[in-house]
Structures are given as C-alpha cells and as structure tokens.
N, C-alpha and C positions, 0 to 999 in steps of 0.2 A: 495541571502544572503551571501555575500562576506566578511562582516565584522561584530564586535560584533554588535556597534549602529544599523547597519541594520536588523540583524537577533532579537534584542529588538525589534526596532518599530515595525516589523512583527508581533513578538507573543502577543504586547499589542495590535495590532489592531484586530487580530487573539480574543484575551480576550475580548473586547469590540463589539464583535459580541454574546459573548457568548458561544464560543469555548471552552472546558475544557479538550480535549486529541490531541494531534495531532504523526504523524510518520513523524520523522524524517528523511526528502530529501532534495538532493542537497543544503545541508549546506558544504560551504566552510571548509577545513580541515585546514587550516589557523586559525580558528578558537576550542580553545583546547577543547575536551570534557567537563572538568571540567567545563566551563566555558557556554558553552550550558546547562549545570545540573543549574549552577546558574541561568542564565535567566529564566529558565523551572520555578522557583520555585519563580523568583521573581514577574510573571506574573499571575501564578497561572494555568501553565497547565502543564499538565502531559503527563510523554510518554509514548507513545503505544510499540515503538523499534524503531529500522531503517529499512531503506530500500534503497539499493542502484542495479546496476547490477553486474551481476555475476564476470564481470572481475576486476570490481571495488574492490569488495571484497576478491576477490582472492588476489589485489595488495597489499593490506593494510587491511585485517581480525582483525588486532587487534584492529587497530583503531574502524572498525564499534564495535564490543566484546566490547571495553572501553565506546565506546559513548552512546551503547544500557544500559549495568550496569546500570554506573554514573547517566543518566538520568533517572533513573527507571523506564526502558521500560522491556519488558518482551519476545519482538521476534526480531530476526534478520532475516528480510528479506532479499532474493535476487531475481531478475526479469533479466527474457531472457537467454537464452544460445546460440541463436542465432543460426537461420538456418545453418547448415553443419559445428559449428563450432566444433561439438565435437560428439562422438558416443555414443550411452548407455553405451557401456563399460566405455568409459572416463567419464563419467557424474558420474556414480552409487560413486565410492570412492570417488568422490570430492566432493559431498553433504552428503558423509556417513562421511568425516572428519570435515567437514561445522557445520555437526547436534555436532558428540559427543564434537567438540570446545564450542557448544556453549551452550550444556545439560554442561560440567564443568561450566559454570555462572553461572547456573540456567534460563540460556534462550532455548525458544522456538526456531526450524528455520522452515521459512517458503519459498515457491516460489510463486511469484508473474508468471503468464505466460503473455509471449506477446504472437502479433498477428503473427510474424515471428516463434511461435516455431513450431517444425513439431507435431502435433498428437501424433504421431504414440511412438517419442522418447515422448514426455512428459509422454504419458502411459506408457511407459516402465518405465520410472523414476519412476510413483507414484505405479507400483506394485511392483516394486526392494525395496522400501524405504517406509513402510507403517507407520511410522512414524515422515513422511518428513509432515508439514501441508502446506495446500495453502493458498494464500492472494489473492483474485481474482478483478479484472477492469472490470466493466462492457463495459466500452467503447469497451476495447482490446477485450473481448469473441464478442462483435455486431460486428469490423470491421473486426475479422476473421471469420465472417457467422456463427456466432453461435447465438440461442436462449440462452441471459445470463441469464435467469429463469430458464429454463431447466439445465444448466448446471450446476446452482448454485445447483440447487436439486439434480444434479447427484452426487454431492461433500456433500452431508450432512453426516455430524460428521464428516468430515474435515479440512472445512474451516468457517475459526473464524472470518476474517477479508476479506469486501469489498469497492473497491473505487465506487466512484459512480464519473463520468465524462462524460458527453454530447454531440454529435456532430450533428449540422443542417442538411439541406437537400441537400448542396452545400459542405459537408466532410468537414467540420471546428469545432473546437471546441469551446464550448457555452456552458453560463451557465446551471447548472445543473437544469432540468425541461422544459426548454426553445429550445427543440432540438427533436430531432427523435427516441430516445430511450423511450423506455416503461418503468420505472421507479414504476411503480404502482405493474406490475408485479414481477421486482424485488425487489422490498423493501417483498414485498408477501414472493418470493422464499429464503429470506435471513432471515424470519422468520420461513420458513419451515425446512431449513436446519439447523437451532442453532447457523447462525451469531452472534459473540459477538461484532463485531462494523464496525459502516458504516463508511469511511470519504469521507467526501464532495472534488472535487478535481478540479481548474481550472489551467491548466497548460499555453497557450495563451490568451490571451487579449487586454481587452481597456484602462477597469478602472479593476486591476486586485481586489481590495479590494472588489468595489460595486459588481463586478460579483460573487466574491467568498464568499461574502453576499447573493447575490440572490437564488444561490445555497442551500443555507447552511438553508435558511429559506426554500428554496423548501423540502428538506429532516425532518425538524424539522415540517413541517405540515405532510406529510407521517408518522413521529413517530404520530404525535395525532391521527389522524385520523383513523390509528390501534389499539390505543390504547381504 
C-alpha cells in the first residue's frame, strides 16, 4: 500500500468481503494520516490502532500517535525487540515512555511478540510493565514451539487482540484454515481468555485477495459455530 489509490482499492476490496475493522500495517508514510482517516470512513471500516516494529516506532512515534487517533483506533501496537538487541534494563523505560505517550491520546499500547524474542526478556518485560497489554500471532507463538492455546490462556485478562496466520507442512504461509495450526483450539483459547478481536492475516501469496478471503470465511465459520 504505497499510495492512496492503492491503499482505497485495498480497503474496498477488504469491505466487499465483509471486513468491518482492520489494524493498520505496513501503510506507506507517504501517505498522511488524515488522509488514511478519510479512506477508513469512506469505505466503511474502522480502526482497531496500528502496528508497526519497535524501531519503527521509536523512528517516527508521532506519526504511528497521529495515525492511531485520526483514524479512530484505540491501541498502538509495537512487535519485536529483536534478539540481543536491547537488555531489560533498556527495554522497561522505553515502553514505560511508549505507554504514558500514548495513555496522553487516549490510547492503549500494546506488544505484539515475535518468534526471535527471548522468553526469558519478554517476561521480564511483562512483569516490570503490568500495564503494558499484548497483541498476540498465532503463527509467531507455533513457530517459536509454543502451544498458542496454551499460551493464549496463560495471557488471560491481558491480551485483547490476536492474529490468526497459517503455515503448511513445508513452513510456508497459507491461508488461514488450510495449514497445520490448530485453529479450533485457539479460536477456543481466545474465548477463554477475554479476546476482544481476532484478525485474519495473510502476509505471502498467490491470489493475495482470494486467500485473504478464504481465510477470513475460515474464522467467520469458527465465530458461528461457537456461537
């Protein structure tokens, strides 16, 4: 999504699935906030926040601040810290300045974990910062050997927001349903632990619409079928 026409056709095709929230990534900064707020509205979805990575948002903080507002999302996400890039010490102030930047908006912050981060620091993180919330990938917790059901449940009354993303038997990513993750359980575990929204997520592809369709009805039968 490089430019505005492109990032339109996205969220009308995104609205013609049936799509009605999405978090805002990897939108070209070329492109002004305000102007992301207008498409949001002309299409008829709404924003969850943003989400970008850690150094991303360290570079230009106000920008993600401006584009989370404007677009009436409600959390600013950040993901990864990146193996050996930084200590507990270095981490704890710069998400304690992350948070209260972004409680003056009236936004939420949250962390998305990769598969790269260590344990050991991520736990330090979320006992230093008990009001730091998480965004959790299923993908990310399956290819760092974790149960993401389990994990989800270890995080209840934390984490409010999960991706749901897919990978075959050959470590490729596929649509969501159509892969090796157990989905059944976590859609389960993200009930048990007070998830407030799933998003459907394909990041490579063929046909990136029809996949990200496919998907998208795989999770929208999971909602019924709980229901």
């Amino acid at each position: 999504m490089t430019d505005e026409d492109g990032l339109q056709e996205v969220l009308f095709r995104m609205r013609g699935m049936g799509c009605s929230c999405t978090q805002l990534q990897w939108i070209d900064k070329r492109i002004p906030a305000r102007t992301v707020s207008e498409l949001l509205a002309g299409t008829g979805i709404s924003s969850y926040g943003t989400q970008d990575r850690l150094a991303a948002v360290l570079e230009d903080e106000e920008y993600y601040l401006d584009l989370c507002v404007l677009s009436g999302g409600r959390d600013m996400c950040v993901s990864g810290f990146g193996a050996g890039a930084y200590s507990l010490a270095q981490l704890a102030p710069i998400f304690e300045k992350l948070y209260a930047d972004a409680r003056l908006r009236g936004l939420t912050l949250s962390l998305h974990p990769v598969k790269t981060d260590p344990p050991a620091l991520l736990k330090g993180l979320m006992d230093l910062l008990p009001q730091l919330r998480l965004t959790l990938d299923v993908c990310q917790l399956y290819d760092a050997g974790l149960d993401p059901a389990a994990f989800i449940r270890s995080c209840a009354g934390r984490v409010d927001a999960v991706h749901f993303k897919d990978r075959d038997a050959a470590g490729n990513l596929c649509p969501v349903g159509s892969g090796v993750i157990d989905f059944k359980s976590a859609f389960s575990a993200c009930r048990d632990a007070g998830v407030k929204v799933i998003f459907t997520e394909q990041e490579t592809w063929t046909d990136a619409f029809s996949e990200l369709e496919q998907g998208f009805r795989y999770v929208q039968a999971l909602c019924t079928s709980e229901n």
